[in-house]
C-alpha positions, 0 to 999 in steps of 0.5 A: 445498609448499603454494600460496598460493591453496590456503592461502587457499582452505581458511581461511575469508575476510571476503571468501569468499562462504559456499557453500549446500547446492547448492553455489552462493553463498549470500546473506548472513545479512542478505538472508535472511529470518531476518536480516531478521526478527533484525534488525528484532526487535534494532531493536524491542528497542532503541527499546522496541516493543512488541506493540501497536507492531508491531500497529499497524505492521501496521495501518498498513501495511494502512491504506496498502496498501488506500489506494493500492489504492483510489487506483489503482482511482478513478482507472482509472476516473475518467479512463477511462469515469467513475464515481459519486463519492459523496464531496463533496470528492472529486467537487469535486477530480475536476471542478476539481482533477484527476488530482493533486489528488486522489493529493495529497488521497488522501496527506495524508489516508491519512498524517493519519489513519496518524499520528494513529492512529500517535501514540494507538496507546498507547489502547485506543481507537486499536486500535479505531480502526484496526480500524474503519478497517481494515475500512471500507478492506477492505469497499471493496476488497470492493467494488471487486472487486465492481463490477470484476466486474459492469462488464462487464456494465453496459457499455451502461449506463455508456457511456449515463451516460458519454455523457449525464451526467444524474446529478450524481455522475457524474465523468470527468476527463481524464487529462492535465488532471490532470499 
């Protein structure tokens, strides 16, 4: 006579987890990457994307991501032990404005100019808009990675700026004036 567990263990259940290749309890579809990837090309079809749409998601994202990354580093260093800011409105929103005001600034004009770009993206010439925007935020980076690697040996240097503040462009904002 057959058990009841037994009977419901050999018939696959809605509620059964399916076992993987070693044996234990494999994720499902949806949490795999493939699912993933299915899903979200089901999605694409159905709300009519297509290639120069998802390029333009790519853009996007590398838009922001390059953002927040130049975001993060202005600030390590605008409230650490300052820097030169070359851009008007940014160094005027660092000496009155603060912390916030310069992450909300940084914010809406990432997302005007992602939405922009995101609304023409149907033009060649917001393709090459986003490339060029593209690669001003990469050359940035480049130089970010650059002056992260020269800054410790500019350290007598800098502590000199931070200390005297001959140079107009030279900004340092407290970090809790800013919240």
């Amino acid at each position: 006579m057959e058990r009841a567990s037994d009977s419901l263990s050999a018939s696959p259940d809605a509620f059964q987890t399916p076992l993987g290749a070693n044996g234990e309890a494999a994720a499902p579809t949806w949490v795999q990457f493939g699912g993933v990837w299915k899903r979200f090309r089901r999605w694409c079809h159905a709300h009519h994307w297509n290639q120069r749409d998802l390029r333009f998601l790519c853009y996007s994202l590398a838009i922001v991501l390059m953002s927040v990354a130049d975001l993060k580093m202005t600030l390590f260093y605008v409230t650490s032990v300052g820097m030169t800011e070359v851009n008007p409105i940014a160094r005027f929103l660092m000496v009155y404005g603060g912390v916030c005001s310069i992450i909300l600034w940084k914010a809406a004009t990432v997302a005007c100019g992602v939405f922009i770009l995101w609304r023409i993206r149907r033009h060649r010439v917001a393709e090459v808009g986003a490339w060029i925007c593209c690669g001003v935020l990469a050359a940035l980076c480049v130089h970010w990675f650059r002056y992260n690697d020269q800054v410790t040996t500019l350290a007598t240097e800098v502590m000199h700026l931070h200390d005297t503040r001959n140079g107009t462009d030279w900004v340092v904002v407290d970090g809790a004036r800013g919240e």
